[in-house]
C-alpha positions as CSV (number, residue, x, y, z in Angstrom):
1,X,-81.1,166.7,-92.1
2,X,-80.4,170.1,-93.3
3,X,-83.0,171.4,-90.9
4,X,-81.0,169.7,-88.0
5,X,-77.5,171.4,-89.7
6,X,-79.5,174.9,-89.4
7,X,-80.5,174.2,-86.1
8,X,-77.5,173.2,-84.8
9,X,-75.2,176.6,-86.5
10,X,-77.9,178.9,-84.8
11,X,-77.2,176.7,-81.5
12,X,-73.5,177.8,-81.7
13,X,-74.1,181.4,-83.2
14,X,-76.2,182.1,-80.6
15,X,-73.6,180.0,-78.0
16,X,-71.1,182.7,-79.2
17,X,-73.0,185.5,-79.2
18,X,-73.8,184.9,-75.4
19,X,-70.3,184.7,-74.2
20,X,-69.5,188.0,-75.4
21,X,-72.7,189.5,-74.7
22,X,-72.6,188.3,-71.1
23,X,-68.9,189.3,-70.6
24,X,-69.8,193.1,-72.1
25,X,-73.2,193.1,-70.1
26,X,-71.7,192.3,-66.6
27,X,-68.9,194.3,-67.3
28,X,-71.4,197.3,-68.2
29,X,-73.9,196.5,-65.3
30,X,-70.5,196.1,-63.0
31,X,-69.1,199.6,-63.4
32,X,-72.7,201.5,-63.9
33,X,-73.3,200.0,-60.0
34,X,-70.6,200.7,-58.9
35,X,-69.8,203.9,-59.9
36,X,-71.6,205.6,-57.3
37,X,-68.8,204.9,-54.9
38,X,-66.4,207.1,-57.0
39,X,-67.7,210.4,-56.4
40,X,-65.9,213.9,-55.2
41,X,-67.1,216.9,-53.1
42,X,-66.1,220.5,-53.9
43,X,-65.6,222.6,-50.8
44,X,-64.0,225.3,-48.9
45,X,-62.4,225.2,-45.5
46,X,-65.8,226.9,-43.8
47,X,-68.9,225.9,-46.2
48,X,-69.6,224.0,-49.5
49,X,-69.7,225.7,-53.0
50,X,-71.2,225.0,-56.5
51,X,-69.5,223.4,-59.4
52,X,-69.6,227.5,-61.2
53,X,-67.2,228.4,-57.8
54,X,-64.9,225.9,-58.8
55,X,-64.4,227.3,-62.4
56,X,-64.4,231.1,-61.2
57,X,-61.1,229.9,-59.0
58,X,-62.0,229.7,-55.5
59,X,-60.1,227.0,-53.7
60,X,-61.3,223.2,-53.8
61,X,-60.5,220.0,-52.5
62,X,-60.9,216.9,-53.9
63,X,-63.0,214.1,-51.8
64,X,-63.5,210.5,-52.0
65,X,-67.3,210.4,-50.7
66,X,-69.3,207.6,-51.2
67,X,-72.0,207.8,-48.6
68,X,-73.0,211.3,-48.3
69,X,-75.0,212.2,-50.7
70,X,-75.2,216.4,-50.5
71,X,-73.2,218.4,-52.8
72,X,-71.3,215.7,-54.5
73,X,-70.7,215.4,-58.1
74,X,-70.6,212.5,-60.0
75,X,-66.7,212.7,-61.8
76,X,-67.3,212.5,-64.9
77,X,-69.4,215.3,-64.5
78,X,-66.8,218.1,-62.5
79,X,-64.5,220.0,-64.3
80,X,-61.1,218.1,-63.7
81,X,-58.5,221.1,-65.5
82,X,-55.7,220.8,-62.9
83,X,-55.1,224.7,-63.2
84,X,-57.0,228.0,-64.1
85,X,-57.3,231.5,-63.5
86,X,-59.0,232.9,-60.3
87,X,-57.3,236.8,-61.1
88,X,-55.5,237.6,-64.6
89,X,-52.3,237.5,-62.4
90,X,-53.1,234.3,-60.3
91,X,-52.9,230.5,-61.8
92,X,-53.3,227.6,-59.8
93,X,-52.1,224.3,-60.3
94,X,-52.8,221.1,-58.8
95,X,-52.0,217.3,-59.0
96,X,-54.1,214.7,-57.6
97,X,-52.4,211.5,-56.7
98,X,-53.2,207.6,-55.3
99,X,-51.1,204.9,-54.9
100,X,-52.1,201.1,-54.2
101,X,-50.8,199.4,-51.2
102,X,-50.7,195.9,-49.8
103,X,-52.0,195.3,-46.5
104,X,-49.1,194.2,-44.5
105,X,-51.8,192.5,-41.6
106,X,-55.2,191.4,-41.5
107,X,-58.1,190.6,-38.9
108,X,-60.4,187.8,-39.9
109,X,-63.7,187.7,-37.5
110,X,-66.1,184.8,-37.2
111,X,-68.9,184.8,-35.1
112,X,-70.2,181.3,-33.4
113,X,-74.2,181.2,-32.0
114,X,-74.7,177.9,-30.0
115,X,-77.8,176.8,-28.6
116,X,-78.4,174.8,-25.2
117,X,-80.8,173.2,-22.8
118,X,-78.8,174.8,-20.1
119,X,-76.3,177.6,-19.9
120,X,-73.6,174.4,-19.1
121,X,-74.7,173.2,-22.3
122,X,-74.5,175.7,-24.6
123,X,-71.1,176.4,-22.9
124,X,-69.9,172.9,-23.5
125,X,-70.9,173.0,-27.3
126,X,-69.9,176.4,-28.3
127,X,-66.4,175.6,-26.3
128,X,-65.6,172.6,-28.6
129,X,-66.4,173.6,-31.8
130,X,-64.2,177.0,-30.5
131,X,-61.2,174.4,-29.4
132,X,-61.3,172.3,-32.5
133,X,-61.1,175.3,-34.9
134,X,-58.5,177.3,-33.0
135,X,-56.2,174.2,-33.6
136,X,-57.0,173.8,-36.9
137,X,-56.1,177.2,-37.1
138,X,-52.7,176.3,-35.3
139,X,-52.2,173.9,-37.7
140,X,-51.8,176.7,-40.8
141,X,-49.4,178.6,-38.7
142,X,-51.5,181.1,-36.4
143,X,-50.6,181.3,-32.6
144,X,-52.3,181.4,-29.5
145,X,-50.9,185.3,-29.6
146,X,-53.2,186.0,-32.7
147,X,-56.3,184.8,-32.0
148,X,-58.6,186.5,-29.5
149,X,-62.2,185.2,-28.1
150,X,-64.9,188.0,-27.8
151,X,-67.5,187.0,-25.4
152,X,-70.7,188.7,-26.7
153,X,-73.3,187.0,-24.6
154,X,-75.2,184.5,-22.9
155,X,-78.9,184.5,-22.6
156,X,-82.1,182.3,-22.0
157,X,-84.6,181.8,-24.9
158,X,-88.1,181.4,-24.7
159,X,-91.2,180.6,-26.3
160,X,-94.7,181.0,-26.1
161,X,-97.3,178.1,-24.5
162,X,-100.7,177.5,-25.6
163,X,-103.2,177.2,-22.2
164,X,-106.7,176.6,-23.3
165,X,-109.5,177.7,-21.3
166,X,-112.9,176.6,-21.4
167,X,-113.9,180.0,-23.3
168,X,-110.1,181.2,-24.5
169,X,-106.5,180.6,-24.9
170,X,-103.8,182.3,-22.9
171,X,-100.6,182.2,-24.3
172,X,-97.3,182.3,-21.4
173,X,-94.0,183.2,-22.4
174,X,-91.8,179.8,-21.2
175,X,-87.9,179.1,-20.8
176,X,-86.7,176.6,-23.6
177,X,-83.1,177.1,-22.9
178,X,-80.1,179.5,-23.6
179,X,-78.0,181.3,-26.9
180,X,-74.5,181.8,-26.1
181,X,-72.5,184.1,-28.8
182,X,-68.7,184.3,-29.1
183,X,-66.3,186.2,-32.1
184,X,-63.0,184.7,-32.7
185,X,-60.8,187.4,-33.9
186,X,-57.9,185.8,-35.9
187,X,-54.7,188.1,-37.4
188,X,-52.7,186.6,-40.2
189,X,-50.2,188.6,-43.0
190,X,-51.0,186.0,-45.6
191,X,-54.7,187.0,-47.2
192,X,-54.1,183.4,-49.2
193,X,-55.3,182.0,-45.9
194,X,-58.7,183.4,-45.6
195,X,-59.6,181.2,-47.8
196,X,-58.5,177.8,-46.0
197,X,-59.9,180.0,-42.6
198,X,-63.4,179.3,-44.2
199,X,-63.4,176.2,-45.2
200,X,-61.5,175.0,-41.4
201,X,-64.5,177.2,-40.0
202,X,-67.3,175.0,-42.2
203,X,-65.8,172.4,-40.9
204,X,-66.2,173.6,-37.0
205,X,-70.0,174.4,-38.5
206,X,-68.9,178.2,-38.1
207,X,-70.6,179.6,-41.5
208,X,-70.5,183.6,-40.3
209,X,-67.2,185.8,-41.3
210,X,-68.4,189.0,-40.2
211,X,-65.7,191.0,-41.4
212,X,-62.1,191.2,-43.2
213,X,-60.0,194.1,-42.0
214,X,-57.0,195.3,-43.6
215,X,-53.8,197.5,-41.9
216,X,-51.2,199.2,-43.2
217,X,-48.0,199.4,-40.6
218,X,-46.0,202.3,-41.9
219,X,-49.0,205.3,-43.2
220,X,-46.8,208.2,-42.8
221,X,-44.1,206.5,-45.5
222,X,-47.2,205.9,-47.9
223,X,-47.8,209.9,-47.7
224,X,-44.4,211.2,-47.5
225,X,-43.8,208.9,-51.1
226,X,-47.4,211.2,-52.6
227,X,-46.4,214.3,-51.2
228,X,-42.9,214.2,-52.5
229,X,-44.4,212.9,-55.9
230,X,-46.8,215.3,-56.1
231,X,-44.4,217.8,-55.4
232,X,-42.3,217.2,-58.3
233,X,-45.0,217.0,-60.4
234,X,-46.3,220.5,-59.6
235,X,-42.5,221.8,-59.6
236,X,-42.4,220.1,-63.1
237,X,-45.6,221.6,-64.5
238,X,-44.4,225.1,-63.5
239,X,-40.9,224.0,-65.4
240,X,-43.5,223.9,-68.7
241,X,-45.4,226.8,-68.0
242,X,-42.0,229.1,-68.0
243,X,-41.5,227.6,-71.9
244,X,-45.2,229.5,-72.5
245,X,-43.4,233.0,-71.3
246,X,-45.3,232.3,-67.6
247,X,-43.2,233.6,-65.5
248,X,-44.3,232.4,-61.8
249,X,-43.2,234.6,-58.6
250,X,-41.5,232.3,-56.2
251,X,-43.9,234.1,-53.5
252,X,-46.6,231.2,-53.5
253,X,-48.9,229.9,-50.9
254,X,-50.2,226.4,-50.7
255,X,-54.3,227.0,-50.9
256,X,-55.3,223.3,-50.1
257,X,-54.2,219.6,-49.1
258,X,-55.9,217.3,-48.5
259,X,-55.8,213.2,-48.3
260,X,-57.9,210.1,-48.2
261,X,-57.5,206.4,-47.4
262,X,-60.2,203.7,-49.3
263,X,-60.5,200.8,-47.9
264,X,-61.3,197.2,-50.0
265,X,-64.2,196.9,-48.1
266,X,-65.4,199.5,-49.2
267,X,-65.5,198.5,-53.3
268,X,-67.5,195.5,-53.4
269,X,-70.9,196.6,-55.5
270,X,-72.9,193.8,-56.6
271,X,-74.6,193.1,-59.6
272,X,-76.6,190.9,-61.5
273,X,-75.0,188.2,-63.7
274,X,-76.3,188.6,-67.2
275,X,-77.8,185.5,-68.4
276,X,-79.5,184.6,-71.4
277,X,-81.7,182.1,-72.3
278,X,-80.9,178.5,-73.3
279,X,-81.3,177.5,-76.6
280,X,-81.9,173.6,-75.5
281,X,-85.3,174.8,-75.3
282,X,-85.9,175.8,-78.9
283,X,-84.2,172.4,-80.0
284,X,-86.9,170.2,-78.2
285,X,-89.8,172.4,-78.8
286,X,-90.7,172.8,-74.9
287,X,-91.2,176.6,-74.8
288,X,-88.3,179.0,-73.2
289,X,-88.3,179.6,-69.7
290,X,-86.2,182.4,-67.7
291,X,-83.1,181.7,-65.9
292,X,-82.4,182.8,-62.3
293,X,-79.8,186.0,-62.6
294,X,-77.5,185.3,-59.5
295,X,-76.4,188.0,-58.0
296,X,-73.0,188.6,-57.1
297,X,-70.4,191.4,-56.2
298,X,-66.4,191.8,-57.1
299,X,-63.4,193.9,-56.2
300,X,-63.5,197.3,-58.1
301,X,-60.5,199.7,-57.4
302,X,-60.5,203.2,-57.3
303,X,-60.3,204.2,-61.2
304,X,-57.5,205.7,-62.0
305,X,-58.6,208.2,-65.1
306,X,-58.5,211.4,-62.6
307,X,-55.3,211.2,-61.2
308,X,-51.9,212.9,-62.4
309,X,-50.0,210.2,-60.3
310,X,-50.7,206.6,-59.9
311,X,-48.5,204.4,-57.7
312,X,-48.3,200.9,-58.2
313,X,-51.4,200.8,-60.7
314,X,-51.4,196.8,-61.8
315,X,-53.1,194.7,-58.7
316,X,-53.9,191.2,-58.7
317,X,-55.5,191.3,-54.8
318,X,-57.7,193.8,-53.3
319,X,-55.5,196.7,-51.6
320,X,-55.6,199.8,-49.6
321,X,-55.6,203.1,-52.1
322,X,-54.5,206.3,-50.4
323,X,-55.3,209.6,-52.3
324,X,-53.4,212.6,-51.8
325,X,-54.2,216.0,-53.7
326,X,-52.6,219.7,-53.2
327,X,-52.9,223.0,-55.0
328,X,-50.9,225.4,-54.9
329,X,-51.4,229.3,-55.8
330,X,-49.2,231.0,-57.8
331,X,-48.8,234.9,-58.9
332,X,-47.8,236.1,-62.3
333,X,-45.3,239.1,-62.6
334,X,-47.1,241.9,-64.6
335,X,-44.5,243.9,-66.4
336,X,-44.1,247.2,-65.7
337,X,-45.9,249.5,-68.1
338,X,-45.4,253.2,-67.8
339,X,-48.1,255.5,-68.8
340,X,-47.4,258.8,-70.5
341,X,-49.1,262.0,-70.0
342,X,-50.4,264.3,-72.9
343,X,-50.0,267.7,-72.3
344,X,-52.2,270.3,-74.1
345,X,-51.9,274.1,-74.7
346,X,-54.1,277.3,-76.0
347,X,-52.4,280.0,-77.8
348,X,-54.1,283.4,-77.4
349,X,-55.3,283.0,-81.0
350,X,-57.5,280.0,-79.5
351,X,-55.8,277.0,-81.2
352,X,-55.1,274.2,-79.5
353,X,-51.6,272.8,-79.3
354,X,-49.8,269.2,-78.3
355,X,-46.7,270.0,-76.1
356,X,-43.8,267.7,-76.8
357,X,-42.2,266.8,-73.4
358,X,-39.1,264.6,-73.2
């Protein structure tokens, strides 16, 4: 009995301690994979300089960059001071800013392969499972207007035929029939109805979504909002700097601008689940055998540690993030220090006297 009772408190210690191991682990293996997405580039308007440029004060721009892979630094890793020193009368300040948007209109695209005896055939079948989806899709509020059928192609398939010879086999490339291909473009503003476009399309036996695109009708307003942000934000940090005894010329020149727009599709890295062994096994005595890790992939946003500015930060759905980062050079008055001349003078006698000139 007491050896059951001990059995049975390590079953749910261990239950415990796999929950919050799994949760920590995934969240750990999540953001380690997908970190590689959030990385910046350092470089000039005519060629690409070293992390040491940056801190000596030539000009930089900040660059979302997740494919390229030469002269990219890893975030964590580049110096993110927002101003420094290039000359001792030169500072420059910057501001980096991103703000999260909802998509205001998306494109859904499924793509169809049907297979015939005859090029009638195929055409028949791939025509009615098109028909009965598109008025399912009618059915959740979509219009004839929003949906589009891309014709991608028709052509014959073949296969090979044995002919045996007396002394060999010959094998002949034969018609069996033809592959017709269609994509049914479908735009919606509701991203709550992918999710009943997938299940209608199972239905239809359409199993391929080939992509999900997101839009954004009104871009230049999204910028406008950062740049006027931004601009306050600089305009503020100069405000501080005068409390220091900075005095800042107003004769400045904007070094660099620059702006980026991530899309969701973008931040889907996969991972593997963490799973741990069951403990059912230890209980009956039959040996402990590895689980299957499934692997999976999730929504991860932009992070938001290197930005001054972050618009609309909590997001339940996925959404479009548009960065936008300026720097701005400013000069430092030097005060006005006059230097004074020493005169000296030999008497005849040969001493050497300091003349006193007012």
């Amino acid at each position: 009995m007491k050896k059951l009772i001990f059995i049975a408190i390590l079953t749910l210690i261990g239950h415990s301690y796999s929950v919050f191991s799994q949760r920590n682990d995934n969240q750990i293996q999540f953001k380690t994979k997908s970190s590689s997405n959030y990385k910046v580039t350092v470089q000039d308007a005519n060629r690409s300089i070293d992390q040491k440029n940056v801190l000596k004060g030539e000009t930089y721009q900040w660059n979302y960059n997740a494919n390229d892979e030469k002269n990219i630094y890893d975030v964590s890793k580049v110096s993110q001071s927002r101003q420094y020193f290039a000359k001792d009368n030169e500072i420059y300040l910057g501001v980096s800013a991103l703000m999260n948007v909802k998509a205001d209109r998306f494109l859904a695209v499924f793509n169809i392969t049907q297979v015939g005896e005859t090029a009638a055939k195929a055409d028949e079948l791939s025509s009615a499972r098109t028909n009965s989806f598109i008025t399912g899709l009618k059915t959740m509020g979509v219009t004839d207007k929003d949906i589009y059928i891309d014709m991608i192609y028709l052509v014959p398939t073949f296969e090979f035929e044995v002919e045996k010879k007396l002394f060999s086999k010959s094998y002949n490339e034969v018609p069996t029939g033809f592959e017709m291909q269609k994509n049914i473009h479908i735009t919606f503003k509701d991203i709550n109805k992918v999710a009943e476009m997938v299940t209608l399309a199972a239905k239809n036996e359409i199993y391929d979504l080939v992509k999900l695109d997101f839009f954004v009708d009104n871009t230049e307003a999204v910028f406008d909002t950062l740049r006027n942000r931004s601009v306050a934000c600089l305009l503020k940090k100069q405000s501080s700097l005068k409390k220091l005894n900075l005095t800042l010329s107003d004769k400045y020149q904007i070094v660099n601008e620059a702006h980026n727009t991530i899309y969701p599709e973008t931040q889907y890295p996969s991972y593997d689940a963490f799973v741990t062994q069951s403990m059912e096994a230890v209980t009956k005595k039959t040996g402990v055998t590895k689980i299957r890790k499934p692997t999976t992939v999730a929504y991860d946003q932009l992070p938001y540690n290197n930005y001054d500015i972050v618009i609309n930060p909590a997001i339940l759905e996925p959404v479009v993030q548009y960065v936008y980062t300026i720097q701005v050079k400013f000069t430092l008055d030097k005060p006005d220090v006059k230097s004074k001349n020493n005169y000296m003078i030999i008497t005849p006698s040969g001493e050497i006297k300091k003349l006193d000139l007012q």
